[in-house]
C-alpha positions as CSV (number, residue, x, y, z in Angstrom):
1,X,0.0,0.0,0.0
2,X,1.3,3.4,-0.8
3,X,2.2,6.6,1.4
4,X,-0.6,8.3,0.1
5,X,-3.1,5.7,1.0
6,X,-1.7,5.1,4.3
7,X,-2.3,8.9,4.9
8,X,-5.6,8.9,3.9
9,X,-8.5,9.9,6.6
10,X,-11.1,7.7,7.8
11,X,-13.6,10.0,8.7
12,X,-15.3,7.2,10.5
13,X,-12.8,6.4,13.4
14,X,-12.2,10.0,14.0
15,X,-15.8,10.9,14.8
16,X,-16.2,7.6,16.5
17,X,-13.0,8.8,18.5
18,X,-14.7,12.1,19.3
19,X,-18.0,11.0,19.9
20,X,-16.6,8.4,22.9
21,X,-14.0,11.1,24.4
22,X,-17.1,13.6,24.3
23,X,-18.5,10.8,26.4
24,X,-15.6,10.4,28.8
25,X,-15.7,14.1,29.1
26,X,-19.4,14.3,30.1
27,X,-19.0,11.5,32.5
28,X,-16.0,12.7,33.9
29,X,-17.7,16.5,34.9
30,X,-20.7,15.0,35.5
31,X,-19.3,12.9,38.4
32,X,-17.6,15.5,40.0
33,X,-20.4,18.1,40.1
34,X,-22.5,15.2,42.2
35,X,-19.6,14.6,44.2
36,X,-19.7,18.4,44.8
37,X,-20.2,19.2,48.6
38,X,-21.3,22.8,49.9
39,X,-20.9,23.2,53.4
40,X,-22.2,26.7,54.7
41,X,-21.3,28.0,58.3
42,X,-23.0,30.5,60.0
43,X,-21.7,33.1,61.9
44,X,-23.7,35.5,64.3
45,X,-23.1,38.8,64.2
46,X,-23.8,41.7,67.2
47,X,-26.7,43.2,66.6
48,X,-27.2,45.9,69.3
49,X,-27.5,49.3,66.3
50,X,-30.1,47.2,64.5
51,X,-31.9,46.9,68.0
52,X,-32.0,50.5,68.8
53,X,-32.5,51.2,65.5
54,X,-35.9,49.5,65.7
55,X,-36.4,51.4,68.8
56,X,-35.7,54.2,67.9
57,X,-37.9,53.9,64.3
58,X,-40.8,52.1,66.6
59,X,-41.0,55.5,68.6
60,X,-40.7,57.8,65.6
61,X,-44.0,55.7,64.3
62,X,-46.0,56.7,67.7
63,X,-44.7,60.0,67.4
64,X,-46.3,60.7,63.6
65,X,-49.5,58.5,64.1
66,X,-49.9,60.9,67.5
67,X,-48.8,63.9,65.4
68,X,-51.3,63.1,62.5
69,X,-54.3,62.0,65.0
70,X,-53.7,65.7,66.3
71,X,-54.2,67.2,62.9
72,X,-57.1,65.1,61.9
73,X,-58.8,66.5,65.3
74,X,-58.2,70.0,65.0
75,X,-59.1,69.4,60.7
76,X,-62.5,68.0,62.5
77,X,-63.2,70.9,65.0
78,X,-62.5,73.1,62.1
79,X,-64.8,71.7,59.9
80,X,-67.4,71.1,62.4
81,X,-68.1,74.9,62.6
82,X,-67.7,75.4,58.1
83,X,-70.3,72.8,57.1
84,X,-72.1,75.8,54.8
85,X,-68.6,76.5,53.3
86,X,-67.7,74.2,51.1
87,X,-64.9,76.1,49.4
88,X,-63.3,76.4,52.9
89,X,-64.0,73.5,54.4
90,X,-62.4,71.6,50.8
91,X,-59.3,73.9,51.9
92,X,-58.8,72.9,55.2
93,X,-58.7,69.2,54.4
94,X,-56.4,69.2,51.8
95,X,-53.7,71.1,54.3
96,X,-54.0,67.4,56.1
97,X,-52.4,64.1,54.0
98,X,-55.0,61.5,53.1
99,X,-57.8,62.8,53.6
100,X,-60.4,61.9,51.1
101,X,-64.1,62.5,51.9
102,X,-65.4,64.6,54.5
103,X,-68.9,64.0,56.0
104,X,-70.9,66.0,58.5
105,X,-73.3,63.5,60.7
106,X,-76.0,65.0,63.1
107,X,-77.7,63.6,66.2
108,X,-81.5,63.2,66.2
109,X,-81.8,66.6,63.7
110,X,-83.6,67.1,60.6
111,X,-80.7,68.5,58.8
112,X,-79.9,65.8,55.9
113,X,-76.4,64.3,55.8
114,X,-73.6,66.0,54.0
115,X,-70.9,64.4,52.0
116,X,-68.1,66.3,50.1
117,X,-64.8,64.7,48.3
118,X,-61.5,65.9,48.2
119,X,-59.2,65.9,45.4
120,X,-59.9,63.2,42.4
121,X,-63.1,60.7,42.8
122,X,-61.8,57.6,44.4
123,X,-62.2,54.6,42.2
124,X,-63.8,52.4,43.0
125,X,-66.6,55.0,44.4
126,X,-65.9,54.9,48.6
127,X,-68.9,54.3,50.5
128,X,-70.7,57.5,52.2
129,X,-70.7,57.0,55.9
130,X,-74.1,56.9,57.7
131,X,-75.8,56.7,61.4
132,X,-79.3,56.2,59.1
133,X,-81.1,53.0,58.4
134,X,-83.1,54.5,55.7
135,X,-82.5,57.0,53.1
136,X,-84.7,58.7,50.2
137,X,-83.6,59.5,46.9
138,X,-81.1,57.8,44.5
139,X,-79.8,54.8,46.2
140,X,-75.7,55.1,46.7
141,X,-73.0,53.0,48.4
142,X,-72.9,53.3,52.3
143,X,-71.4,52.7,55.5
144,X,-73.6,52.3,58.5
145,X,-71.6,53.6,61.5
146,X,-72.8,53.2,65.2
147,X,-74.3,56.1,66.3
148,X,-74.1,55.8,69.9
149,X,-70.3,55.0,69.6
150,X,-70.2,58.4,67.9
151,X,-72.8,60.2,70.2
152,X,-71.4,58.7,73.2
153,X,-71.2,62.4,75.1
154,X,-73.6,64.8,72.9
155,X,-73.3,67.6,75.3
156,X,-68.8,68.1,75.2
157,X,-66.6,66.8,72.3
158,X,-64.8,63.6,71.2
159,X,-62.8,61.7,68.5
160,X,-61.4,58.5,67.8
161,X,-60.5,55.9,64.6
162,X,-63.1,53.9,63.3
163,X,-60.6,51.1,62.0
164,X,-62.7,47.9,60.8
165,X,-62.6,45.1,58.6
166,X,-64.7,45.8,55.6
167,X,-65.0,49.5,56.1
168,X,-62.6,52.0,55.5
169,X,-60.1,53.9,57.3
170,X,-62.3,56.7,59.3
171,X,-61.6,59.1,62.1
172,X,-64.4,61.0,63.3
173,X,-64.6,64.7,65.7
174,X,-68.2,64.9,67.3
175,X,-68.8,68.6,69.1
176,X,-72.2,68.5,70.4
177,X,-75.2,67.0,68.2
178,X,-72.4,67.4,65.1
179,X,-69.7,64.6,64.1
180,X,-67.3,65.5,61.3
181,X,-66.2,62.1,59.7
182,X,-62.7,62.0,58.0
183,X,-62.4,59.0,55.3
184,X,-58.4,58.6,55.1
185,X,-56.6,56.9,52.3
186,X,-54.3,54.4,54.1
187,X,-51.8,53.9,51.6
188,X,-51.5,58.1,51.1
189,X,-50.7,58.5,54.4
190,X,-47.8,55.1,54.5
191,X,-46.3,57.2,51.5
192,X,-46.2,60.2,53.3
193,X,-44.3,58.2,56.1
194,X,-41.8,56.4,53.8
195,X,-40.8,59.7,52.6
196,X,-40.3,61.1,56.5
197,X,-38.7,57.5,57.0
198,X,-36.0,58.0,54.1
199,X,-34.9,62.0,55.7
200,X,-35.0,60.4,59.1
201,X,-33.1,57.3,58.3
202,X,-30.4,59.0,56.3
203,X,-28.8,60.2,60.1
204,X,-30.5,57.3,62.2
205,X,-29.0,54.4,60.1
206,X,-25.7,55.6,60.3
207,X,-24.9,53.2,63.1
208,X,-26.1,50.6,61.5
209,X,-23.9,51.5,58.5
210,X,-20.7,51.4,59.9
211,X,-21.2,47.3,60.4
212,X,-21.0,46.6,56.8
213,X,-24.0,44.8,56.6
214,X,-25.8,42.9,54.9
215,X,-28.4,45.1,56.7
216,X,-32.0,47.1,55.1
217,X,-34.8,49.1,55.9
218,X,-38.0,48.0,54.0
219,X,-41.8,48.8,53.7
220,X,-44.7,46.3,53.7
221,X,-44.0,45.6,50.1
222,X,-40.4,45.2,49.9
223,X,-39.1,48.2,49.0
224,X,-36.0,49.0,50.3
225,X,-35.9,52.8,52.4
226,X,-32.3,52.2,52.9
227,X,-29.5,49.8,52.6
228,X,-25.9,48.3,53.5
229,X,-24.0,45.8,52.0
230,X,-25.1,43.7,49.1
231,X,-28.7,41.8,50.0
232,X,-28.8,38.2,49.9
233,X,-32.1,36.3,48.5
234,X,-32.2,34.1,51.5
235,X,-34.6,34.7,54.3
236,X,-33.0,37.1,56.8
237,X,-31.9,35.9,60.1
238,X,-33.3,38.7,61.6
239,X,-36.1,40.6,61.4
240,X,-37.4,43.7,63.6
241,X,-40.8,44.8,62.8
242,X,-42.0,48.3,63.6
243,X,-46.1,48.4,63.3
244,X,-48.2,51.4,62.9
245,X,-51.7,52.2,62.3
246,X,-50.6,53.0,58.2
247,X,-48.4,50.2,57.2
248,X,-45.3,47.7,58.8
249,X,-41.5,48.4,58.3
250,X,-39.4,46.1,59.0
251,X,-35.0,46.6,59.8
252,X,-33.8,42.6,58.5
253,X,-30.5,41.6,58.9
254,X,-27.7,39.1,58.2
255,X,-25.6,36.9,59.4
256,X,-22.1,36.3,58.0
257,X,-21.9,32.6,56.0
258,X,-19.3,30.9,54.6
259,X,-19.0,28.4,52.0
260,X,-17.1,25.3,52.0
261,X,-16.6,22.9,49.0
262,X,-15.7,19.5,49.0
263,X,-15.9,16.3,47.2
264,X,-17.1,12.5,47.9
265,X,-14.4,11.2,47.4
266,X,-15.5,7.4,46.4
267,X,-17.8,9.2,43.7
268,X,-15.1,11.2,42.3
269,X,-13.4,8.2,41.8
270,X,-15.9,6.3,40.3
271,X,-16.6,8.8,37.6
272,X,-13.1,9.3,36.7
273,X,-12.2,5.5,36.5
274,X,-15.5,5.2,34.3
275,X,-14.6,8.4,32.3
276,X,-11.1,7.1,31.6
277,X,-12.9,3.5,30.7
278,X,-15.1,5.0,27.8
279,X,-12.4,6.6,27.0
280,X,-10.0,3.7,26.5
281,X,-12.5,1.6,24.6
282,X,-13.3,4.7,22.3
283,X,-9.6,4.6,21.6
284,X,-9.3,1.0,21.2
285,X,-12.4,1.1,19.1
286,X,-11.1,3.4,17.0
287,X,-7.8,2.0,16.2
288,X,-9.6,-1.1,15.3
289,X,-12.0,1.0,13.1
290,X,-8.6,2.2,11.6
291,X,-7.2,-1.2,11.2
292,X,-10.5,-2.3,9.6
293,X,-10.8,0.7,7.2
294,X,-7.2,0.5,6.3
295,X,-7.1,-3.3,5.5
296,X,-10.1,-2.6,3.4
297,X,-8.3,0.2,1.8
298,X,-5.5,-2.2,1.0
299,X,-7.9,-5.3,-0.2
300,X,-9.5,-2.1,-2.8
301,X,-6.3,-1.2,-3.6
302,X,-4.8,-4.6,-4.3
303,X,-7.5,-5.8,-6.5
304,X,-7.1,-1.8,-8.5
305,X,-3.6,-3.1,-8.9
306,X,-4.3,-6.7,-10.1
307,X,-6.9,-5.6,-12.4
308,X,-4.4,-3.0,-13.9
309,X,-1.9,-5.7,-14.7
310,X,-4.4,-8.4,-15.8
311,X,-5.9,-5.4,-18.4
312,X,-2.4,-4.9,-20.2
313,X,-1.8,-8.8,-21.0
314,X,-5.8,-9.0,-22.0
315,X,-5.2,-6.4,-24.6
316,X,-2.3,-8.3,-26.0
317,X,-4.3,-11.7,-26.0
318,X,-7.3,-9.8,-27.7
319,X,-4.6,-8.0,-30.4
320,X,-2.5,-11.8,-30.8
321,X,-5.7,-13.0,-31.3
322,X,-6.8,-10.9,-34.6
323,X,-3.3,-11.6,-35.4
324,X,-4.0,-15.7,-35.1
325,X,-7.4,-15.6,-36.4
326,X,-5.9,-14.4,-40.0
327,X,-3.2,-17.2,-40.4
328,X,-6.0,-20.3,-39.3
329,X,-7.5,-22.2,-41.4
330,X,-11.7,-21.8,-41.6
331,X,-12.3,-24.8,-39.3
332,X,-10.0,-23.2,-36.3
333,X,-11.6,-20.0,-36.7
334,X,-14.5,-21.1,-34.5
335,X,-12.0,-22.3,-31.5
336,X,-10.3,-18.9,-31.6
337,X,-13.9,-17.2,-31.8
338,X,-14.9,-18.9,-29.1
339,X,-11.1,-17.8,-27.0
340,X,-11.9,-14.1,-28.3
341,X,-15.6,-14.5,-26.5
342,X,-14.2,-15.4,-23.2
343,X,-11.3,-13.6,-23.5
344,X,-13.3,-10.1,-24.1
345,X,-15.9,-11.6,-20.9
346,X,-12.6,-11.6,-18.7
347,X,-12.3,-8.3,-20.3
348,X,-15.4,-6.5,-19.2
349,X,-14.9,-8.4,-15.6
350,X,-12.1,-6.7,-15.4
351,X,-13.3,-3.4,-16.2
352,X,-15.9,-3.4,-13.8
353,X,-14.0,-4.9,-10.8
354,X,-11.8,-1.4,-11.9
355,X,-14.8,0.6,-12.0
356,X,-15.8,-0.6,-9.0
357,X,-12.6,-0.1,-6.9
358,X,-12.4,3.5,-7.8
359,X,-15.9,4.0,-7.1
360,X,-14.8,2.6,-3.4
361,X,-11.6,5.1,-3.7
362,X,-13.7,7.8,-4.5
363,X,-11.6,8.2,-7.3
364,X,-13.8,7.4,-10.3
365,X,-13.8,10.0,-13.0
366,X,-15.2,10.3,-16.4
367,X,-14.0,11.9,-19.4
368,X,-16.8,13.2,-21.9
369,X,-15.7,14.4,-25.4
370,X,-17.1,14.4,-28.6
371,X,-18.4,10.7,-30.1
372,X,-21.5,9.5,-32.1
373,X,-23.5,7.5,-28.9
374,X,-25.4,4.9,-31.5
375,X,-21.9,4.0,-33.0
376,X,-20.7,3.1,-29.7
377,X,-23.9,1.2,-28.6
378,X,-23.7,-0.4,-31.9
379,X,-20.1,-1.6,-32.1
380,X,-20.8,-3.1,-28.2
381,X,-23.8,-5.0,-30.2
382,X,-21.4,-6.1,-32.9
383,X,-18.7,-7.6,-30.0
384,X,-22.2,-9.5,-28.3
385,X,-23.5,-10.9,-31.5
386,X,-21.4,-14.0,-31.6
387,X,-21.9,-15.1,-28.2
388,X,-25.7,-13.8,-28.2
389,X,-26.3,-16.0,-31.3
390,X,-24.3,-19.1,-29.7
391,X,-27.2,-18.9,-26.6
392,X,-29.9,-18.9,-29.1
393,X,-30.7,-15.2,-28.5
394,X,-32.2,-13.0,-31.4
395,X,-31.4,-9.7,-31.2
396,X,-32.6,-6.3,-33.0
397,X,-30.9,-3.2,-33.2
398,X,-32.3,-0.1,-34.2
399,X,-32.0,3.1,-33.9
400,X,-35.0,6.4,-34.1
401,X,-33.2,10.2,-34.6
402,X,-30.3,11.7,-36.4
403,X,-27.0,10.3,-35.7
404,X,-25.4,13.4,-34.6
405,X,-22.3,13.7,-32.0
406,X,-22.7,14.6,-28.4
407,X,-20.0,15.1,-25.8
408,X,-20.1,12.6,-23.2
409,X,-17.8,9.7,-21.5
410,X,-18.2,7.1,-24.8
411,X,-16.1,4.6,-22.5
412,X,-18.9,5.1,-19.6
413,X,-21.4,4.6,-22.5
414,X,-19.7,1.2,-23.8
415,X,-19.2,-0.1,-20.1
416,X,-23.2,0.5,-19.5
417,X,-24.1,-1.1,-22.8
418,X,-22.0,-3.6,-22.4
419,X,-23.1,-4.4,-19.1
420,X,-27.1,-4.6,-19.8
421,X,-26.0,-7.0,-22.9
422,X,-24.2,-9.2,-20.5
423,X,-27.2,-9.4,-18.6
424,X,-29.3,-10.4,-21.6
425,X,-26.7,-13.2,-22.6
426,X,-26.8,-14.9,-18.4
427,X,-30.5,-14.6,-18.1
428,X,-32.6,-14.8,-21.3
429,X,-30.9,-17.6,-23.6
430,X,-32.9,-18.7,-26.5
431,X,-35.3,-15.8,-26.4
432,X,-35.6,-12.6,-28.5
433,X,-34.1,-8.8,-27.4
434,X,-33.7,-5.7,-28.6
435,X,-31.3,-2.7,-28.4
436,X,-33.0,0.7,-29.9
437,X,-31.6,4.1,-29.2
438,X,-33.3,7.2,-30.2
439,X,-31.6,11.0,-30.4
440,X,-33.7,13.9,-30.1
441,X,-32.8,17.2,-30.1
442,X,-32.1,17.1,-26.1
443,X,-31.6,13.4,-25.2
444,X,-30.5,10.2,-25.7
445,X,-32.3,7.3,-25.0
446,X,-30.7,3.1,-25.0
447,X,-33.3,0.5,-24.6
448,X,-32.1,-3.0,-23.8
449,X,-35.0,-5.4,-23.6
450,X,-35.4,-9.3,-23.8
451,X,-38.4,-11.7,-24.3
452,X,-36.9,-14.1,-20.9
453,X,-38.2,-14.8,-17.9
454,X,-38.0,-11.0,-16.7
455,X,-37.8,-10.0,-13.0
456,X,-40.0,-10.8,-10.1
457,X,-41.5,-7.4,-8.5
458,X,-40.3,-8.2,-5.0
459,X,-36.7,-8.4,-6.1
460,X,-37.0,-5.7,-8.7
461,X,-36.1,-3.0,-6.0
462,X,-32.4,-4.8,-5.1
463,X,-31.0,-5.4,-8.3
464,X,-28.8,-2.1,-8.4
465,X,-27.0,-2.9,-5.3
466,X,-23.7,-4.4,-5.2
467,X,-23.1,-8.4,-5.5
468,X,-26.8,-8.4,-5.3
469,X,-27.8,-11.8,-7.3
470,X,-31.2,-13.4,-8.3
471,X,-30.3,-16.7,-7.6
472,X,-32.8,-18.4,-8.5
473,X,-33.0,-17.3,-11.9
474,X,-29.0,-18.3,-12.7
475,X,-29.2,-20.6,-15.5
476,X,-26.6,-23.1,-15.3
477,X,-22.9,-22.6,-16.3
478,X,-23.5,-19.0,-15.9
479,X,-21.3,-16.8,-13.8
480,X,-21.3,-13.3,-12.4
481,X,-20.0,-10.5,-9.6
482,X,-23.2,-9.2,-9.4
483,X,-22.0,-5.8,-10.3
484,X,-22.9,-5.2,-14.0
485,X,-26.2,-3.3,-12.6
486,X,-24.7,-1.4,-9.8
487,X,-21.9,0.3,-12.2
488,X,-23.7,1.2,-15.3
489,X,-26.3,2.6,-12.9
490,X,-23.8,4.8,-11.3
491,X,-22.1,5.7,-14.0
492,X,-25.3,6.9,-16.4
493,X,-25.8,8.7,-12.7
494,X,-22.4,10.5,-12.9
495,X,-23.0,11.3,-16.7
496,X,-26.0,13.2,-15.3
497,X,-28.7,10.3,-16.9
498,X,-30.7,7.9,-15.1
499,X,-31.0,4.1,-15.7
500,X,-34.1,2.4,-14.7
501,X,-36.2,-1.1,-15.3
502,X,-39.3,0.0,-16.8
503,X,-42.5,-2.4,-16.6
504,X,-42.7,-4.4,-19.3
505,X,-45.4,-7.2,-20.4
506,X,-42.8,-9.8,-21.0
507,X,-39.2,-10.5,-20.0
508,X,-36.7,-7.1,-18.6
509,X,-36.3,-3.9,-20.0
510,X,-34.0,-1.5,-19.6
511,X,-33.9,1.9,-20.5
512,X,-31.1,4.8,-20.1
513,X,-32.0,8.4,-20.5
514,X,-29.4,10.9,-20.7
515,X,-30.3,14.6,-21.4
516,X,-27.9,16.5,-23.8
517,X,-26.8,20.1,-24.3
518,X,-28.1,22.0,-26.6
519,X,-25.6,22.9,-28.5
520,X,-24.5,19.2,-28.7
């Protein structure tokens, strides 16, 4: 075998190769990320500045709710004494946060309730507060409040939250027979106190601060006021609430972790000794896929060799034997017709065990150029008639179209020819066939058909692959590779033709359709 074939990939060993160290790879990092052990240690850290902190923001809470219940009360005295004045009574509220409806209630008097709103309608529409079972006119959404809660004392003055599930956030200021109710928007007044919160804090969590943290301020809903220290996503370790009547804040905190990483050992081990297991039999798989591919490459090439050298002496038979067959007398003729028959079979076997190698090597070329393509078929006709008309076969040749020249492979043409004749001659003796070509303006057509026992449909399929034989249709003394078919039909393929078996009433037919150029 040469150097060049030696050096010649095989694609198949290589990606088998891959594929199996791929493998060992993935089992390799696959194993050690199970054997992977996190190991987290907790520290606890001193927490006394988040403690007064809470403290401290707990009593800043009281201090607002007690500084807002104060303005809602003198709001309320205010407006208990303005009930005519709208205009002024709309002023004085909105000089208080949160207030949205302001209603004017009276004890056992004829005067009708009064409802007013400040700023934007609420939506959806709040409910008007009420000490009265029934109301005339157009019916509207209502709270019923107790009236004796309200009217506890109606000869001084009182006030107080009306706070309950289901009802909104009221405070009310009774003076006398007259109670001024306050409907407050909760989440108005909590934004109002994150934004004290945020000026407060910016001194107050200065403590706090110098720690390092992790360590946060946050509202109800999450949001952080302020911050130290990046925030983890875990749970906190400590949490310090500080409740008020408009919404929870809440100082969490931190402890300090740290992470240790370590392996199980036994499962480390495991993986790795299975990792470098794949990857020992993909090697060993692969240099046996080698030394496969390789000693196929060498039984292709040695057979391309032999058939090279057994071509040169068959040439020199065939040209010894036109040289013999002129100096015999008539009787001996027929003996060296008969050595020029077999000699041109061993011919053709030879030229397709060639044709065949290179197609394996990938090597197989063709080599068009100008030629008449019914000259060729017939002078392949001429070579078959002899041995055709020794097996009792009758054949017709004829040809439809002007005998023009084309450019293509005329040796590819010859071998396919020569190939479907062949198969007339092993498997339709003593019946009738017919070669007919026809030339049109853009294709050439070869039919090869015989009157013989034709071919089964459930066989019909197969008999283009390599070595493939109908076996039981071999006549006796005939031999074959089983590769006539499987060439001529890649090589009308590689002229850019097609060759088929087309349904015929009686025996095989074959036909070959090759398109031409147009300026063929």
């Amino acid at each position: 075998m040469s150097d060049a074939d030696k050096r010649q990939p095989i694609p198949g060993a290589s990606l088998m190769l891959g594929m199996m160290l791929v493998l060992a790879f993935c089992i390799a990092v696959g194993g050690i990320s199970v054997a992977r052990r996190e190991t987290e240690s907790r520290r606890e850290r001193d927490r006394q500045a988040q403690h007064a902190l809470d403290s401290a923001m707990q009593a800043e809470a009281r201090k607002l709710e007690a500084l807002y219940d104060a303005h809602l009360r003198n709001t309320g005295s205010l407006l208990a004494q303005s009930m005519r004045d709208s205009e002024g009574a709309r002023k004085a509220a909105q000089n208080v946060e949160g207030i949205q409806r302001v209603s004017w209630l009276f004890w056992k008097s004829a005067s009708p309730e009064t409802h007013l709103s400040i700023g934007f309608p609420a939506d959806p529409p709040l409910p008007e507060p009420t000490i009265e079972k029934e109301h005339s006119g157009l019916p509207r959404l209502r709270v019923m409040l107790d009236a004796k809660r309200i009217f506890a004392d109606t000869g001084g003055q009182s006030s107080g939250w009306i706070d309950e599930p289901g009802k909104p956030l009221m405070f009310y200021v009774q003076v006398l027979a007259t109670a001024v109710v306050l409907t407050i928007d909760r989440a108005a007044v909590e934004t109002a106190m994150n934004s004290h919160f945020r000026t407060w804090l910016e001194q107050e969590f200065s403590p706090v601060a110098q720690l390092g943290g992790p360590d946060a301020v946050q509202d109800a809903h999450g949001q952080t006021l302020c911050s130290v220290g990046k925030l983890p996503a875990m749970r906190p370790d400590m949490l310090g609430p500080v409740i008020s009547r408009f919404g929870v804040w809440q100082i969490v905190s931190w402890d300090e972790r740290e992470t240790a990483v370590s392996y199980h050992v036994p499962t480390v081990a495991g993986a790795l000794a299975l990792a470098l297991l794949v990857a020992g039999c993909g090697i060993g798989m692969s240099v046996q896929h080698r030394r496969a591919a390789l000693a196929a490459q060498q039984r292709v090439s040695f057979v391309n060799r032999v058939s090279h050298e057994l071509r040169t002496p068959m040439t020199n038979i065939l040209l010894n034997l036109d040289v013999i067959e002129e100096s015999v007398s008539v009787s001996a003729r027929s003996r060296v017709g008969l050595v020029r028959e077999e000699a041109g079979r061993l011919s053709r076997l030879i030229e397709n065990v060639l044709t065949f190698s290179r197609q394996e090597e990938g090597c197989l070329k063709l080599n068009p150029g100008p030629c008449l393509p019914a000259e060729i078929v017939s002078g392949i006709v001429r070579q078959f008639e002899p041995a055709l008309l020794r097996r009792g076969i009758r054949l017709a040749r004829t040809h439809e179209g002007p005998e023009t020249e084309s450019v293509l492979d005329a040796d590819a043409l010859a071998q396919i020819t020569a190939n479907l004749l062949s198969n007339v001659e092993k498997y339709a003796p003593g019946a009738a066939a017919a070669v007919h070509t026809r030339r049109t303006e853009n294709e050439f057509t070869l039919t090869v058909r015989d009157e013989g026992p034709g071919i089964a449909e459930s066989v019909a399929g197969r008999i283009f692959e390599p070595f493939y034989r109908v076996d039981d249709r071999v006549q006796a003394g005939v031999s074959g590779t089983g590769l006539g078919l499987s060439i001529a039909r890649d090589l009308a393929q590689r002229m850019g033709g097609a060759l088929q078996l087309i349904s015929s009433e009686r025996g095989a037919s074959f036909e070959f359709r090759l398109p031409l150029d147009k300026h063929d």
